[in-house]
PDB file of N, CA, C and O in Angstrom:
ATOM      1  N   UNK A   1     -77.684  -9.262  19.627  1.00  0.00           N
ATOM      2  CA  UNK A   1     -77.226  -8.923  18.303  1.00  0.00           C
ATOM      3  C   UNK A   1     -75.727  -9.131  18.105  1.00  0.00           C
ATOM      4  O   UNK A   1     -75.469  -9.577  16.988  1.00  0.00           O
ATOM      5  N   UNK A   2     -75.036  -8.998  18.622  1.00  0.00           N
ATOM      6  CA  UNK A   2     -73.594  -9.480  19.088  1.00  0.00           C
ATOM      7  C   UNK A   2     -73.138 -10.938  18.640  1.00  0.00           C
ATOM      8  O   UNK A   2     -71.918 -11.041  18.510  1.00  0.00           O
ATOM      9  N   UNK A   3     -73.575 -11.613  18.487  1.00  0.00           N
ATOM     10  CA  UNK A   3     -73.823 -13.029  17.866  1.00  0.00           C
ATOM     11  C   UNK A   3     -74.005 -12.981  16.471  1.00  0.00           C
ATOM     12  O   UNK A   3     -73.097 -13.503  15.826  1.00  0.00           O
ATOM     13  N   UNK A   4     -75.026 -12.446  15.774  1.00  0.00           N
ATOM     14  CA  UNK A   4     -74.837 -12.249  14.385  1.00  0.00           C
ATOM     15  C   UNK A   4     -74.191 -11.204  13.627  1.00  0.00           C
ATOM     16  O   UNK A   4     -74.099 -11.166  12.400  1.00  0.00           O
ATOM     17  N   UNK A   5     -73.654 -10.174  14.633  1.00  0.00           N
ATOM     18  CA  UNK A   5     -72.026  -9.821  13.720  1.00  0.00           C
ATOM     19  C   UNK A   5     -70.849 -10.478  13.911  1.00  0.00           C
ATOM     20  O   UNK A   5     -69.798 -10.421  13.272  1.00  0.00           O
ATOM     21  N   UNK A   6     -71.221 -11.239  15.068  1.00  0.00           N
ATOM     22  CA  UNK A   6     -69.433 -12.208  15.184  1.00  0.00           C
ATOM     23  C   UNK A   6     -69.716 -13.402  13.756  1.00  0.00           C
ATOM     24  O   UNK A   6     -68.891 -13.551  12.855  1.00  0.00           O
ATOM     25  N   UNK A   7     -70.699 -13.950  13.816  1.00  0.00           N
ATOM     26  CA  UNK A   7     -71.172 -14.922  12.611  1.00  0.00           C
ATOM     27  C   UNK A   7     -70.724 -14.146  11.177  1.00  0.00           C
ATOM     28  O   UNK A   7     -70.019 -14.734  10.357  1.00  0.00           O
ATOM     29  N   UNK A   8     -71.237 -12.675  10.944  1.00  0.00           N
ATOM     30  CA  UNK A   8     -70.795 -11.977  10.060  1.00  0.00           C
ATOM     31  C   UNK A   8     -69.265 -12.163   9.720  1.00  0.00           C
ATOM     32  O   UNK A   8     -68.849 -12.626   8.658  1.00  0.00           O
ATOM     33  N   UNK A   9     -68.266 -11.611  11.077  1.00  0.00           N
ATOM     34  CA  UNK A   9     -66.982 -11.211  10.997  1.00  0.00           C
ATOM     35  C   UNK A   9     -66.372 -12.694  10.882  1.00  0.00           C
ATOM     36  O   UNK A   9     -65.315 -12.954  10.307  1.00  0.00           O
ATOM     37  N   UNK A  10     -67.268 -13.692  11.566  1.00  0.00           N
ATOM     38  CA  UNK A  10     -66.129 -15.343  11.589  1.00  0.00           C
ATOM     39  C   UNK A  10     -65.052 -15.378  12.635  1.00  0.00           C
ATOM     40  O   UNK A  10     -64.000 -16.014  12.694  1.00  0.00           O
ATOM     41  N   UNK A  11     -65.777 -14.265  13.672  1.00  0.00           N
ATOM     42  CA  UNK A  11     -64.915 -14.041  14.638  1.00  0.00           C
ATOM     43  C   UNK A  11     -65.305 -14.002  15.676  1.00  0.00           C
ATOM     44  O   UNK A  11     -66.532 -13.911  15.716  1.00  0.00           O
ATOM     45  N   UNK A  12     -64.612 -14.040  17.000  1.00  0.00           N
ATOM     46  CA  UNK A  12     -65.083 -13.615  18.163  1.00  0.00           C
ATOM     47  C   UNK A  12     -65.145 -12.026  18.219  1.00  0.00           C
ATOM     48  O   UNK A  12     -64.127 -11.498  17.773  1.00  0.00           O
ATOM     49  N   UNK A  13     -66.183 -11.105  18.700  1.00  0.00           N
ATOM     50  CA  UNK A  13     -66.018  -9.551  18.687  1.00  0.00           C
ATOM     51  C   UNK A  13     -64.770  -9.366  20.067  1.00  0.00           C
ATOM     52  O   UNK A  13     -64.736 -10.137  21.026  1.00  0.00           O
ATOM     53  N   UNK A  14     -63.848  -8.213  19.883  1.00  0.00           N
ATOM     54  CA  UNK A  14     -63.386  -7.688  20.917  1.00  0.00           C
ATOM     55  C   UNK A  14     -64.293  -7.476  22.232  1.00  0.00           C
ATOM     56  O   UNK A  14     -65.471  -7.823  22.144  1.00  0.00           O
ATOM     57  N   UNK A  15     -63.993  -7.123  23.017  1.00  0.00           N
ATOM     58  CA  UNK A  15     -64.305  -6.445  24.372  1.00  0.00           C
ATOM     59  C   UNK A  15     -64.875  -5.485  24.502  1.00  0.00           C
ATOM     60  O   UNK A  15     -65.879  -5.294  25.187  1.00  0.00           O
ATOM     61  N   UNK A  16     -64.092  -4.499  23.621  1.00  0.00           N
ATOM     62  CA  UNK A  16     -64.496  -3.437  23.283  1.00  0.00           C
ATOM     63  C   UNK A  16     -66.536  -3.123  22.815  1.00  0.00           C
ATOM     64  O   UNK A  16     -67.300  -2.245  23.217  1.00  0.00           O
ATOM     65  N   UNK A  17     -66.713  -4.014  22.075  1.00  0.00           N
ATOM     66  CA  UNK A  17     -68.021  -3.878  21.104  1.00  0.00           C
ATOM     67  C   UNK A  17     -69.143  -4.102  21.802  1.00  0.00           C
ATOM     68  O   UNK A  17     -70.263  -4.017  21.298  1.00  0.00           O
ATOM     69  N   UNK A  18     -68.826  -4.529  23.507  1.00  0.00           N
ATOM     70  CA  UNK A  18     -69.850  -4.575  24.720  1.00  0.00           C
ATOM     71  C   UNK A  18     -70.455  -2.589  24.587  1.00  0.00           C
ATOM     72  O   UNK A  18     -71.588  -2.140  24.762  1.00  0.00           O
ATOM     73  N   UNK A  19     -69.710  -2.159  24.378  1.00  0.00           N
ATOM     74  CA  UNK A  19     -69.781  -0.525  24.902  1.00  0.00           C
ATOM     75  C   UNK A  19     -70.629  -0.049  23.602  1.00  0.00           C
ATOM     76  O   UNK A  19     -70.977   1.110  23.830  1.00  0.00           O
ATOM     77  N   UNK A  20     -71.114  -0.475  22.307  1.00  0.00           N
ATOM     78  CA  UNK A  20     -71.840  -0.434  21.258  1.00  0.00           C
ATOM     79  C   UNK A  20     -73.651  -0.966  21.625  1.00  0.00           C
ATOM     80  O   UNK A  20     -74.098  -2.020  22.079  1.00  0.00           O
ATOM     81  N   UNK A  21     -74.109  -0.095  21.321  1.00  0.00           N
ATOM     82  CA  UNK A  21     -75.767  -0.061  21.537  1.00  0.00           C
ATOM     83  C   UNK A  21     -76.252  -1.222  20.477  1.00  0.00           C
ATOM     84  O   UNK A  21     -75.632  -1.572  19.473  1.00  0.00           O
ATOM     85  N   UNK A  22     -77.181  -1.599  20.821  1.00  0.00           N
ATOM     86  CA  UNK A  22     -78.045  -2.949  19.430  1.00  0.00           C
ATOM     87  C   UNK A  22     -77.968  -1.943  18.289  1.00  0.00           C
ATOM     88  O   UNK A  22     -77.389  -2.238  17.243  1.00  0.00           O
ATOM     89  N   UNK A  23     -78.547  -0.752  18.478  1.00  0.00           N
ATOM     90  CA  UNK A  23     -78.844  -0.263  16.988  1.00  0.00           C
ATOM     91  C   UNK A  23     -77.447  -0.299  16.252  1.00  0.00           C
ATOM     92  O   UNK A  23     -77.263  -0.463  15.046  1.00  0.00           O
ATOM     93  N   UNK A  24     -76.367  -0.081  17.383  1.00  0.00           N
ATOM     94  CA  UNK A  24     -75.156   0.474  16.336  1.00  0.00           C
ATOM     95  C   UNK A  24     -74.571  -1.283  15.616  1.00  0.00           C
ATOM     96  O   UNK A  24     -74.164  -1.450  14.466  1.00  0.00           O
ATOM     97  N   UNK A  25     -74.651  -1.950  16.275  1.00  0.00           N
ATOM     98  CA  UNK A  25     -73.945  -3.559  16.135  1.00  0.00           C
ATOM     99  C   UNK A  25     -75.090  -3.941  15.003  1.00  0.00           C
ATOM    100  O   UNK A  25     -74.741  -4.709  14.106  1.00  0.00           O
ATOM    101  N   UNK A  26     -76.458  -3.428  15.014  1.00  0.00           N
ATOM    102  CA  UNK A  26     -77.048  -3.994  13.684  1.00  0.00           C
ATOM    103  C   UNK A  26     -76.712  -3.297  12.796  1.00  0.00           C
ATOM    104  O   UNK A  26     -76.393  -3.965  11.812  1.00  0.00           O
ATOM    105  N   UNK A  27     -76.594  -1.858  12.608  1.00  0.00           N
ATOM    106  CA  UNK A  27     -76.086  -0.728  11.480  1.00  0.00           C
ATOM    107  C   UNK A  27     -74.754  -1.293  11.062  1.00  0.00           C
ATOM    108  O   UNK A  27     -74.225  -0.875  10.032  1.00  0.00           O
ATOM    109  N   UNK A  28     -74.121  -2.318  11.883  1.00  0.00           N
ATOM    110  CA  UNK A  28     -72.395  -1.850  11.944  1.00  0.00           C
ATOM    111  C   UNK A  28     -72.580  -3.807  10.840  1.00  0.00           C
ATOM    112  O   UNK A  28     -72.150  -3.958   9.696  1.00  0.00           O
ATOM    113  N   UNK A  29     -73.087  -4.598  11.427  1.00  0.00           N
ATOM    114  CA  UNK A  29     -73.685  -6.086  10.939  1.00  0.00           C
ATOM    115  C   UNK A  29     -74.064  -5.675   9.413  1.00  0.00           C
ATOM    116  O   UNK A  29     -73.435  -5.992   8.404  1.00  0.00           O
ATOM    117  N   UNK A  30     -75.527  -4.705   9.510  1.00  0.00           N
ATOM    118  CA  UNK A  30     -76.043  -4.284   8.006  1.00  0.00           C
ATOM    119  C   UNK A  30     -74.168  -3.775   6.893  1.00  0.00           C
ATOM    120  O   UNK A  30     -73.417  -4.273   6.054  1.00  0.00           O
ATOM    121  N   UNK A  31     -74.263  -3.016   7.389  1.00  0.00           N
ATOM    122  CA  UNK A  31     -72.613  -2.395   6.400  1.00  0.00           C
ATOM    123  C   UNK A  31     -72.110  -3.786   6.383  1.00  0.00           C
ATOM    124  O   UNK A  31     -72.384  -4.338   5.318  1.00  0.00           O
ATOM    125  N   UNK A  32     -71.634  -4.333   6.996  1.00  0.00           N
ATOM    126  CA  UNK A  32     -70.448  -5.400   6.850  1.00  0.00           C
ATOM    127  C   UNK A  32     -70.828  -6.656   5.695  1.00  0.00           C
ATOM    128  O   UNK A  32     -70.189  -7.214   4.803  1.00  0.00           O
ATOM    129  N   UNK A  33     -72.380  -6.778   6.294  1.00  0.00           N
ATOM    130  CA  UNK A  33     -72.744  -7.264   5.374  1.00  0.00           C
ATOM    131  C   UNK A  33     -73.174  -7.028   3.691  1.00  0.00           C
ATOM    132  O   UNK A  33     -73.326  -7.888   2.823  1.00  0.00           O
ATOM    133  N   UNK A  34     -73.300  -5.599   3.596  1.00  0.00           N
ATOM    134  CA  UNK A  34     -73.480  -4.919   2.143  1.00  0.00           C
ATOM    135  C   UNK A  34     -72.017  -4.787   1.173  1.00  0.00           C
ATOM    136  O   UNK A  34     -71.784  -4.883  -0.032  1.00  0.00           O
ATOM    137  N   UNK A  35     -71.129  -4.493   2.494  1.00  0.00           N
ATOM    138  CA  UNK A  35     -69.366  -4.660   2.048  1.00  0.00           C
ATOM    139  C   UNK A  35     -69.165  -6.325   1.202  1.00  0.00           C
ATOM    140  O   UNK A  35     -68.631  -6.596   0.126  1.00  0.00           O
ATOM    141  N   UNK A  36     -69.754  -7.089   2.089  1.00  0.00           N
ATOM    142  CA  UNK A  36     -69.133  -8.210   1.550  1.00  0.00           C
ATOM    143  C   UNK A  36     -69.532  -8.705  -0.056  1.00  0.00           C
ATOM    144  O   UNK A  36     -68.914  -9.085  -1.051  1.00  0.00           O
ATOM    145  N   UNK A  37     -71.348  -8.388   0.447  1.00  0.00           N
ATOM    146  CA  UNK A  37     -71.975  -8.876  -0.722  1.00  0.00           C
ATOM    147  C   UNK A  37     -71.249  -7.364  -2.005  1.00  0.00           C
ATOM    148  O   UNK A  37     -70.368  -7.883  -2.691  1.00  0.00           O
ATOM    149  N   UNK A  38     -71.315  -6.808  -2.144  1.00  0.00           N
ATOM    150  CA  UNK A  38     -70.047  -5.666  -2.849  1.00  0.00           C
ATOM    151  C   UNK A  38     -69.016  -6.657  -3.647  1.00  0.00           C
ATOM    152  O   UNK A  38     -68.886  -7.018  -4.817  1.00  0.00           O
ATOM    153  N   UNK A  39     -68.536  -6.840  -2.749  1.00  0.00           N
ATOM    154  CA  UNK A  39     -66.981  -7.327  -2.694  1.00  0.00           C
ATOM    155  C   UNK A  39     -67.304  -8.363  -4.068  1.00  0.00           C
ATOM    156  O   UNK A  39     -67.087  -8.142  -5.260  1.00  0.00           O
ATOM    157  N   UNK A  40     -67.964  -9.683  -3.332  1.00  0.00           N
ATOM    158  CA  UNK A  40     -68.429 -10.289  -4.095  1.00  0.00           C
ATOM    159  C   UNK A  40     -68.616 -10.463  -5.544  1.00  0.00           C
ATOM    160  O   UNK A  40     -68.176 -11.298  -6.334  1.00  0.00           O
ATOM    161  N   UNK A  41     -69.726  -9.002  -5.734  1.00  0.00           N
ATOM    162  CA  UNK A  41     -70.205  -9.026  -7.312  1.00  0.00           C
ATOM    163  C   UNK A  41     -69.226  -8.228  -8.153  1.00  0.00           C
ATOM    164  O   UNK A  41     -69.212  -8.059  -9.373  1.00  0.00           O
ATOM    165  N   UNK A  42     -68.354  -7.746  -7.143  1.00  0.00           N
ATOM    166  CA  UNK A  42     -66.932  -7.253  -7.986  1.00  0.00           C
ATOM    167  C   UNK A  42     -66.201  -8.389  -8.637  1.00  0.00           C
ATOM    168  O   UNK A  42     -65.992  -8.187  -9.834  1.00  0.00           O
ATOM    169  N   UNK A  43     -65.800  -9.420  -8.213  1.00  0.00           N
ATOM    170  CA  UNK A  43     -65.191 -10.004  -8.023  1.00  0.00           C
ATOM    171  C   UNK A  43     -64.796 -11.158  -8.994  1.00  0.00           C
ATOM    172  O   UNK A  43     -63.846 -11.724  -9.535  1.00  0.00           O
ATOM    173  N   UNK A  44     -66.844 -11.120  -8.790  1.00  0.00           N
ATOM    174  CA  UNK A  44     -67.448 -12.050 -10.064  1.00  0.00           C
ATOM    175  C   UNK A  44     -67.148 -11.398 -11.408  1.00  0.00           C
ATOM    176  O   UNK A  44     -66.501 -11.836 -12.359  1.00  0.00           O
ATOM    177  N   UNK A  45     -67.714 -10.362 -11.260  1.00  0.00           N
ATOM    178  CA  UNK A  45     -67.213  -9.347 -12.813  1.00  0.00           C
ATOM    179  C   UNK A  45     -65.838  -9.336 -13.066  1.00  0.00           C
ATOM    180  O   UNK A  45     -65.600  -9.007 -14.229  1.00  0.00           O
ATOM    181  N   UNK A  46     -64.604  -9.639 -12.226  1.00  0.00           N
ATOM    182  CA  UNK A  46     -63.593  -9.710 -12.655  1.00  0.00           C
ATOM    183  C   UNK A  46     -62.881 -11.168 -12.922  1.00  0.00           C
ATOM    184  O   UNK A  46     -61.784 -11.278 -13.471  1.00  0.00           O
ATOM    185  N   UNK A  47     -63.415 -11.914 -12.603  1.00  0.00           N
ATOM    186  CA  UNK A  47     -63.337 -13.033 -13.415  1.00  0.00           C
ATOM    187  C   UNK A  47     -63.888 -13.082 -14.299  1.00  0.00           C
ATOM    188  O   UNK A  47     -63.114 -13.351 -15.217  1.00  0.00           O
ATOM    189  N   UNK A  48     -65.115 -12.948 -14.719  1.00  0.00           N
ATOM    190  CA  UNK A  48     -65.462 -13.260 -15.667  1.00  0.00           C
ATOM    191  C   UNK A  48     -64.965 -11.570 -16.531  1.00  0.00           C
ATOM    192  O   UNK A  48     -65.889 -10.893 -16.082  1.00  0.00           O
ATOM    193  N   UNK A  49     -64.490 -10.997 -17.042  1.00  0.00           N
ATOM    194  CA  UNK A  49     -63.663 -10.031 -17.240  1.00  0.00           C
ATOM    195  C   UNK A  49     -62.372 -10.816 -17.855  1.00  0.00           C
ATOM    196  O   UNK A  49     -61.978 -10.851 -19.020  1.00  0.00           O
ATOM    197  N   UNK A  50     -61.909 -11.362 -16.823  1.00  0.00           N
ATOM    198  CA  UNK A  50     -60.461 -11.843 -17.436  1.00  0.00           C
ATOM    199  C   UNK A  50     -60.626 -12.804 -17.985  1.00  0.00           C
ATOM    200  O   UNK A  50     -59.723 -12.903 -18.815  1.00  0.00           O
ATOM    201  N   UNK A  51     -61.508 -13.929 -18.048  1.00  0.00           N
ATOM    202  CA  UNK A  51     -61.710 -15.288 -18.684  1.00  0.00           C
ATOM    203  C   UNK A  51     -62.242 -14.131 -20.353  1.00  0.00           C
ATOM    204  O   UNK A  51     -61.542 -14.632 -21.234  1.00  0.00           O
ATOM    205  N   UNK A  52     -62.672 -13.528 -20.699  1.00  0.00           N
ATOM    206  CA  UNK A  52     -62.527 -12.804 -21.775  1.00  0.00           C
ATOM    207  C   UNK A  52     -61.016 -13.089 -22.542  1.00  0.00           C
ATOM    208  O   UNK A  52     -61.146 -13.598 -23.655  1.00  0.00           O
ATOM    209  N   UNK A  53     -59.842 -12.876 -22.182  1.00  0.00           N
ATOM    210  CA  UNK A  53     -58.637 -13.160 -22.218  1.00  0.00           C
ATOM    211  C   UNK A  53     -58.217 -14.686 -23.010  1.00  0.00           C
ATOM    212  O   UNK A  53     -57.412 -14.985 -23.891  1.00  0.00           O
ATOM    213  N   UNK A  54     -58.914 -15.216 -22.438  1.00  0.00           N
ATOM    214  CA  UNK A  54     -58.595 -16.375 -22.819  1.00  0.00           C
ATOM    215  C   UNK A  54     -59.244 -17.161 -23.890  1.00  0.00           C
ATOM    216  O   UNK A  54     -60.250 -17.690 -23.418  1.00  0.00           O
ATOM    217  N   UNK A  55     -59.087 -17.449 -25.111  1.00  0.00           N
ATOM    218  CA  UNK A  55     -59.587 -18.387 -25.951  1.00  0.00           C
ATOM    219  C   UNK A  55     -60.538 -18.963 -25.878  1.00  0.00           C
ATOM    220  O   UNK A  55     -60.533 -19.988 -25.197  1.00  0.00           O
ATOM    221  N   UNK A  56     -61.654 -18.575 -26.499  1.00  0.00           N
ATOM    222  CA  UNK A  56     -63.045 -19.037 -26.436  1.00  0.00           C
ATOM    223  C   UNK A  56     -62.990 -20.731 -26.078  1.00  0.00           C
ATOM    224  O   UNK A  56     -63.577 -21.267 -25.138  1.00  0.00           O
ATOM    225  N   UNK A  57     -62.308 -21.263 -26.875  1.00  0.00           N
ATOM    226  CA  UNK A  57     -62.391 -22.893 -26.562  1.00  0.00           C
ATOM    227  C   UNK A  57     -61.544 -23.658 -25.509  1.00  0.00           C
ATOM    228  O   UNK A  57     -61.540 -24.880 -25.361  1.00  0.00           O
ATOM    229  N   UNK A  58     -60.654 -22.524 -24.628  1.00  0.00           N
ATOM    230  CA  UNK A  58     -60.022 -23.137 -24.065  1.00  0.00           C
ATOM    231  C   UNK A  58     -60.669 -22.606 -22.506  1.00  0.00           C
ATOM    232  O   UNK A  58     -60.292 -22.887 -21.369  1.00  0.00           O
ATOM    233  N   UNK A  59     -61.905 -21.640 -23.033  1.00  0.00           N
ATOM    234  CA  UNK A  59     -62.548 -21.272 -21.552  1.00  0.00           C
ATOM    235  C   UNK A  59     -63.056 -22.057 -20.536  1.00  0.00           C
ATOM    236  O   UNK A  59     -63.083 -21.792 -19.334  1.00  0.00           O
ATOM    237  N   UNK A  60     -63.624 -23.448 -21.343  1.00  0.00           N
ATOM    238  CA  UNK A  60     -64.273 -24.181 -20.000  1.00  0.00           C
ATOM    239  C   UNK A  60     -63.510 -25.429 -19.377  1.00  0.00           C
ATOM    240  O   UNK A  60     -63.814 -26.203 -18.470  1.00  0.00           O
ATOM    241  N   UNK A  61     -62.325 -25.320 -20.271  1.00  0.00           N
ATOM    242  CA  UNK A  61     -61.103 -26.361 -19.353  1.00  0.00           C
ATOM    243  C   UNK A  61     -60.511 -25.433 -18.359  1.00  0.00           C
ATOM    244  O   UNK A  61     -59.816 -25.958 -17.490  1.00  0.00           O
ATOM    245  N   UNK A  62     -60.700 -23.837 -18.327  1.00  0.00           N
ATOM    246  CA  UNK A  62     -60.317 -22.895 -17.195  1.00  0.00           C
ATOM    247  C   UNK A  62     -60.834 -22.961 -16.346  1.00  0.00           C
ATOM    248  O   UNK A  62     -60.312 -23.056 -15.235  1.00  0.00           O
ATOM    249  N   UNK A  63     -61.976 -22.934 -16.561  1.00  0.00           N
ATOM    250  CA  UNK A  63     -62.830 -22.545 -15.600  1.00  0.00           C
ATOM    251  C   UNK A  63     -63.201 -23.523 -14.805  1.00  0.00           C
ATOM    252  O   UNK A  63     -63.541 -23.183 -13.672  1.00  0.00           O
ATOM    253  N   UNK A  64     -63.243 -24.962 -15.150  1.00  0.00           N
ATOM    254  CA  UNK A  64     -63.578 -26.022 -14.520  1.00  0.00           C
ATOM    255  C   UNK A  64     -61.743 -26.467 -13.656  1.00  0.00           C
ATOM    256  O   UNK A  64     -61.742 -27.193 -12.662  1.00  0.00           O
ATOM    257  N   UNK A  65     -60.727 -26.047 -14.088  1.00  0.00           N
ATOM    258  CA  UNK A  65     -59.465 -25.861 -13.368  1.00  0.00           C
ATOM    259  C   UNK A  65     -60.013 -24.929 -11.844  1.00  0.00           C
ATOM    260  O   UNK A  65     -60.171 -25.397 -10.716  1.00  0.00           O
ATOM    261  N   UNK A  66     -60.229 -23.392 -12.344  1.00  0.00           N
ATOM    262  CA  UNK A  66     -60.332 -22.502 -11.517  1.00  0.00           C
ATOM    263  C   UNK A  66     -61.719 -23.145 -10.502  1.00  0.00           C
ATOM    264  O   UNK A  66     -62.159 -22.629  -9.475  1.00  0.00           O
ATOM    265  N   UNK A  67     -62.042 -24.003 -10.962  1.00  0.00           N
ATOM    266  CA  UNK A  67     -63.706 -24.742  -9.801  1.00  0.00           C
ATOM    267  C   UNK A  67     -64.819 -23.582 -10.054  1.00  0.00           C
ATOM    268  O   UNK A  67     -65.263 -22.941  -9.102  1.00  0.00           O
ATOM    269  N   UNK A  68     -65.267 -23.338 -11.463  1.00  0.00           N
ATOM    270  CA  UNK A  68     -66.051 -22.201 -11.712  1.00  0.00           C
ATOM    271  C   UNK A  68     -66.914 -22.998 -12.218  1.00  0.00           C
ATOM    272  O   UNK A  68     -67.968 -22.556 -12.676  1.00  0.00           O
TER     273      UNK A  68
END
């Protein structure tokens, strides 16, 4: 299991995370992964939030700038 939270993190795990049981590295994988996807749909809502801001007709020369 150690393998698909380093895939998660995009990292190598410390040393340390040998001393962590499967259940805890999948509990610890599950969170990291619910954090991100989170993060995410925040994120989205705040772009599209602030493109509000901007001039209806000048939204999709933004957005195709911003690679949306």
């Amino acid at each position: 299991m150690p393998d698909a939270l380093s895939r998660t993190l995009g990292a190598p795990l410390p040393d340390e995370f040998d001393r962590l049981t499967d259940s805890d590295l999948d509990e610890l994988d599950r969170l990291l992964r619910n954090a991100v996807a989170a993060r995410g749909e925040r994120l989205g809502a705040a772009v599209e939030s602030s493109l509000q801001l901007i001039p209806r007709l000048m939204r999709p020369t933004v957005k195709r700038a911003l690679g949306l």
